[in-house]
C-alpha positions as CSV (number, residue, x, y, z in Angstrom):
1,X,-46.4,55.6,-47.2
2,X,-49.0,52.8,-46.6
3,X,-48.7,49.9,-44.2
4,X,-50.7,46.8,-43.8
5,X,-50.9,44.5,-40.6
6,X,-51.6,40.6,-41.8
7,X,-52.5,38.8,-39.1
8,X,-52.5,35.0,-40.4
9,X,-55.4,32.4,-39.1
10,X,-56.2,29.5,-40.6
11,X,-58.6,27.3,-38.9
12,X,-57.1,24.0,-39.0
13,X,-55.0,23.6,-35.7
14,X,-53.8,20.2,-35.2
15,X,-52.2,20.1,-32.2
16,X,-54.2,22.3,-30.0
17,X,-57.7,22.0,-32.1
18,X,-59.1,25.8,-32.7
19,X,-56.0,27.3,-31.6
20,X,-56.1,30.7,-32.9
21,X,-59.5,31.3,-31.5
22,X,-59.5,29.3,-28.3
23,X,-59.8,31.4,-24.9
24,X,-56.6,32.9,-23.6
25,X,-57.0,34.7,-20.3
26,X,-60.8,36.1,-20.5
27,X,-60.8,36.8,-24.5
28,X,-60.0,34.5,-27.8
29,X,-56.5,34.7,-28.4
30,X,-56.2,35.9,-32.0
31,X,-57.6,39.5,-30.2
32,X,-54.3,40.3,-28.3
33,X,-52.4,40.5,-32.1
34,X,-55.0,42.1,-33.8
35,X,-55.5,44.8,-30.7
36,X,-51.7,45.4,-30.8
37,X,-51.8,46.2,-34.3
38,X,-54.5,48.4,-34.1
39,X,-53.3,50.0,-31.0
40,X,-49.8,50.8,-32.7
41,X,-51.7,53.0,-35.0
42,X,-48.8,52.9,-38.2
43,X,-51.0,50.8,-40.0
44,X,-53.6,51.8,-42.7
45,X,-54.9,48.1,-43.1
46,X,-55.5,45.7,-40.2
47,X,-56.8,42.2,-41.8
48,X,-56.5,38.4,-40.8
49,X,-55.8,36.0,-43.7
50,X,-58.6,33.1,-42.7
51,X,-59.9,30.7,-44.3
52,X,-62.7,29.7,-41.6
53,X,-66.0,31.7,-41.4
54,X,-66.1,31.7,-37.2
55,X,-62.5,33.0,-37.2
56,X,-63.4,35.8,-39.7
57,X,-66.6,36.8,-37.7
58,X,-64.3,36.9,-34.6
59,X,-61.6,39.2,-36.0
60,X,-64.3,41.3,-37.3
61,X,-66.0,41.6,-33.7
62,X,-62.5,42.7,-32.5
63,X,-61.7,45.2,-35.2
64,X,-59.7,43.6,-38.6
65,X,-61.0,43.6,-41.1
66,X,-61.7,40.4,-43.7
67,X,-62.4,41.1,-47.1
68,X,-61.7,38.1,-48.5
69,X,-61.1,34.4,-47.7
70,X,-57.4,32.5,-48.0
71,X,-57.3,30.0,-50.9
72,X,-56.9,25.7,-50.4
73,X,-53.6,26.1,-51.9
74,X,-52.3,28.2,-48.3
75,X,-54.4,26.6,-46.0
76,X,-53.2,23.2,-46.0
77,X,-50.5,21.8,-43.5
78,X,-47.7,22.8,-45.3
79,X,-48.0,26.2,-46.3
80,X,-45.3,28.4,-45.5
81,X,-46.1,31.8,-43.8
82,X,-44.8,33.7,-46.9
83,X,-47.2,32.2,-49.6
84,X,-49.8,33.7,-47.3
85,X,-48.5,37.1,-47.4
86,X,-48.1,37.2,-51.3
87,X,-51.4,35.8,-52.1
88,X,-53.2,38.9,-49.4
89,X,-50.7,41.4,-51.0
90,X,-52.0,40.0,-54.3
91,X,-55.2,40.2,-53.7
92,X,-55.5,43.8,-52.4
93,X,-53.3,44.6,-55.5
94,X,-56.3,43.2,-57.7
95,X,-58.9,45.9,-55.8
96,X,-56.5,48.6,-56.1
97,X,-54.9,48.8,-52.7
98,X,-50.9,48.5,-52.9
99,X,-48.6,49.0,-49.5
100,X,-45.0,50.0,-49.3
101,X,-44.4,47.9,-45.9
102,X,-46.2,45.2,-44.2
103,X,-46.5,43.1,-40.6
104,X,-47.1,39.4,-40.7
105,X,-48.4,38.9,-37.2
106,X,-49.1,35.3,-35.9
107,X,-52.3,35.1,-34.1
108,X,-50.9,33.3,-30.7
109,X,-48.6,36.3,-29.6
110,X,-50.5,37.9,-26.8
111,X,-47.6,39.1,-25.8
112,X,-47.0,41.4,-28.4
113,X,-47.8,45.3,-27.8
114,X,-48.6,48.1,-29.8
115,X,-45.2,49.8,-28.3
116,X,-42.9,46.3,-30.2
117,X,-44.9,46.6,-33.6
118,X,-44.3,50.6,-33.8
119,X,-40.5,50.0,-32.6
120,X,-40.4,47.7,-35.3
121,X,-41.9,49.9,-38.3
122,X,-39.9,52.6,-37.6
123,X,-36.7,50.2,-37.5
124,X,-37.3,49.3,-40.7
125,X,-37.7,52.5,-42.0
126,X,-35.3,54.1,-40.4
127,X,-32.6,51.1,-41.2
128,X,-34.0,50.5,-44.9
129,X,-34.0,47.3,-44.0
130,X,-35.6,44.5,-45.9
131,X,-37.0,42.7,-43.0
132,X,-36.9,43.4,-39.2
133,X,-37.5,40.4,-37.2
134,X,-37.6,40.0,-33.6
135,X,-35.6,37.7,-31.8
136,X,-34.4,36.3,-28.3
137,X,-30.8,35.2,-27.1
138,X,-30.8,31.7,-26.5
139,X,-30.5,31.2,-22.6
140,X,-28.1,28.5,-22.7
141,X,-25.1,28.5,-25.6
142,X,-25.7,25.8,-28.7
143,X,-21.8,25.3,-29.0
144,X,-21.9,23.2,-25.3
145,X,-25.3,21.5,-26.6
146,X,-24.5,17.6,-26.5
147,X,-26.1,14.4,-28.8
148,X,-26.7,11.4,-28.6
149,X,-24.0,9.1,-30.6
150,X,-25.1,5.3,-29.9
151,X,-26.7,6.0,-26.8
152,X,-24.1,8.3,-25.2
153,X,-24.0,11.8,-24.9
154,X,-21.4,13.7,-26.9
155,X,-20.2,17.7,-27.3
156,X,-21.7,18.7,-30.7
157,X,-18.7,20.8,-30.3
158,X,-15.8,19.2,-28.3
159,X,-13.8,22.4,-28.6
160,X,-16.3,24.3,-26.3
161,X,-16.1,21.8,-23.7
162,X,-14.3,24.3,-21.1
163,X,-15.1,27.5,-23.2
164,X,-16.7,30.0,-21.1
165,X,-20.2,30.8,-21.8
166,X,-19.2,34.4,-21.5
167,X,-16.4,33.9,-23.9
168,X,-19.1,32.6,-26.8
169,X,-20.5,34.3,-29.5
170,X,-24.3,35.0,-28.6
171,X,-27.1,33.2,-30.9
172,X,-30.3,34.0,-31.2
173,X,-33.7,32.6,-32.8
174,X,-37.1,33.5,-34.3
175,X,-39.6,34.5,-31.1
176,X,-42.8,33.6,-33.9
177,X,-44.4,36.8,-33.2
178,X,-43.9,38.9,-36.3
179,X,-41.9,39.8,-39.4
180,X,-42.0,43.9,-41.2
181,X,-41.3,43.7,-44.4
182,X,-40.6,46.1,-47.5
183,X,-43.3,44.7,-49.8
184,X,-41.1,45.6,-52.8
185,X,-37.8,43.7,-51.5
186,X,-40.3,40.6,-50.3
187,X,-42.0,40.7,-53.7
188,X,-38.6,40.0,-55.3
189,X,-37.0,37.4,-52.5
190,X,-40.1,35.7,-51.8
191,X,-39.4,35.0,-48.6
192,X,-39.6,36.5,-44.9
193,X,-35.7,36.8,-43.7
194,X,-34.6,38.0,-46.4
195,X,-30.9,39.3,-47.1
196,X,-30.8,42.7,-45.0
197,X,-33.0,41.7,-41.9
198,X,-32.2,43.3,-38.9
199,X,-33.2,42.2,-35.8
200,X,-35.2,43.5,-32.4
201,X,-34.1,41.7,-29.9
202,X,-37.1,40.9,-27.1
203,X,-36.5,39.1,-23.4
204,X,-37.6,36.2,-22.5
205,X,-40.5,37.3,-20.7
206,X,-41.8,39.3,-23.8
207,X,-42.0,35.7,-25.4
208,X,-43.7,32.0,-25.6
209,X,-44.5,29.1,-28.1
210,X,-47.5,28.0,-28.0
211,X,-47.5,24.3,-29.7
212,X,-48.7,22.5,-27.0
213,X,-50.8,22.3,-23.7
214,X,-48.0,22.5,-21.1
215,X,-47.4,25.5,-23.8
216,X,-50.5,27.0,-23.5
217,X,-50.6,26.8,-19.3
218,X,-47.2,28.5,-19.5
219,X,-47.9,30.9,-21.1
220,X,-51.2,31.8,-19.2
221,X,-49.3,32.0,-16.4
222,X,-46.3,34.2,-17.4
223,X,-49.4,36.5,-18.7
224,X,-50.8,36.7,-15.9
225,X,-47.6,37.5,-13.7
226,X,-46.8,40.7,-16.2
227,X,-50.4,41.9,-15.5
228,X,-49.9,41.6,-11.8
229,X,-46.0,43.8,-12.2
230,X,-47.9,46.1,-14.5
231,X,-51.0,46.0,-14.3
232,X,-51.9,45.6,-18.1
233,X,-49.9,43.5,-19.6
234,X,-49.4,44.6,-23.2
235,X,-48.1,48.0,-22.9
C-alpha cells in the first residue's frame, strides 16, 4: 500500500500576506506540517502543492519534496482544497506514481503531530472509511445560538431556550488541519467529506485558525504553553 502526504501552499495569502511561510515560533510555519508528516513515517511521498518558487525552496530545505509546480487554474482565490488534490494525484499518475491513500495537510497546523497523522491512517484503514477527518466539539451548543431579527436578539431555536446543554446532541466542526483519503473513493466523489467519513475527534488545545493577526498571536501563545507542559510540543 502507498501513501502520499500533500501539504497545500499557495503563495497568495491575502489576509496575513506570506502566510504559509511567515515565522511561527523560531521556524516558517509550513515546517511544523511537513515535519509531522515526515515524522509519522506511513507516508511514501511527502510533497507541498505550491505555486511560488520561495515556498518550494523552503519545503525543500525542510524535507518535501516539489516536483512540480500547481497550475493558475488552483491557485487563484477560489479554489477549493480538492481541485488541488486531484490535479497532484494527476500529475504523479502522468510519471507513474499512483497511491492507494492520501493526507491533505494545510500548511498553518503546527499543532499537528506525527502521533494524529498515524492515528488517522490507520483509522482509515482499519474503518475502510472513505475519509477520516478530524474534528472538535463545539464548546458552546449551536441550538441556544441567538440572531439578530431587526436589531434584537432572537433563539435560532426557541425550543432550546431551557434545554440543558447536557441534554443536547453534541456538534462538531472541521479543525482545518487535515483530511486521509482513499484515492480511489475521492477519485469518484470528488470531494474531501465524502459519504463514509469518520471522524478523530481532537481538544481544543490540539487546535487554532489561523485567518487573522489576533489569530496568529493566539496561537503563538497556546504553542508556547504546550511546550512549557511538555516540553516539545508536537509529540
Amino acid at each position: 500500500m502507498r501513501q502520499i502526504a500533500v501539504i497545500t501552499a499557495r503563495g497568495g495569502s491575502k489576509r496575513i500576506p506570506r502566510k504559509n511561510i511567515r515565522e511561527f515560533c523560531g521556524k516558517p510555519i509550513l515546517a511544523y506540517s511537513i515535519q509531522a508528516a515526515l515524522e509519522a513515517k506511513v507516508f511514501d511521498t511527502v510533497m507541498v502543492s505550491t505555486d511560488d518558487g520561495e515556498i518550494a525552496e523552503i519545503a525543500r530545505e525542510y524535507g518535501a519534496e516539489v516536483p512540480f509546480l500547481r497550475s493558475a487554474e488552483t491557485s487563484g482565490d477560489h479554489a477549493v482544497t480538492s481541485q488541488v488534490l486531484a490535479e497532484v494525484l494527476e500529475g504523479y499518475a502522468r510519471r507513474g506514481e499512483q497511491f492507494d491513500n492520501a493526507c491533505c495537510i494545510y500548511p498553518t497546523a503546527p499543532f499537528l503531530t506525527a502521533g494524529r497523522l498515524r492515528e488517522a491512517m490507520e483509522l482509515l484503514e482499519r474503518t475502510g472509511a472513505d475519509c477520516v477527518l478530524p474534528v472538535v466539539r463545539f464548546g458552546f451548543p449551536p441550538q441556544r445560538s441567538v440572531v439578530l431579527n431587526d436589531g434584537y436578539l432572537q433563539f435560532k431555536w426557541p425550543q432550546h431556550r431551557n434545554t440543558r446543554s447536557q441534554d443536547l446532541e453534541p456538534f462538531y466542526h472541521d479543525v482545518g488541519q487535515f483530511y486521509c483519503v482513499n484515492t480511489l473513493r475521492f477519485a469518484e466523489q470528488k470531494v474531501l467529506v465524502m459519504e463514509k467519513t469518520v471522524p478523530l475527534v481532537l481538544s481544543e488545545m490540539e487546535i487554532q485558525d489561523i485567518d487573522t493577526e489576533e489569530d496568529w498571536m493566539i496561537a503563538e501563545m497556546k504553542y508556547r504553553l504546550l511546550q512549557e507542559r511538555t516540553g516539545r510540543a508536537g509529540q
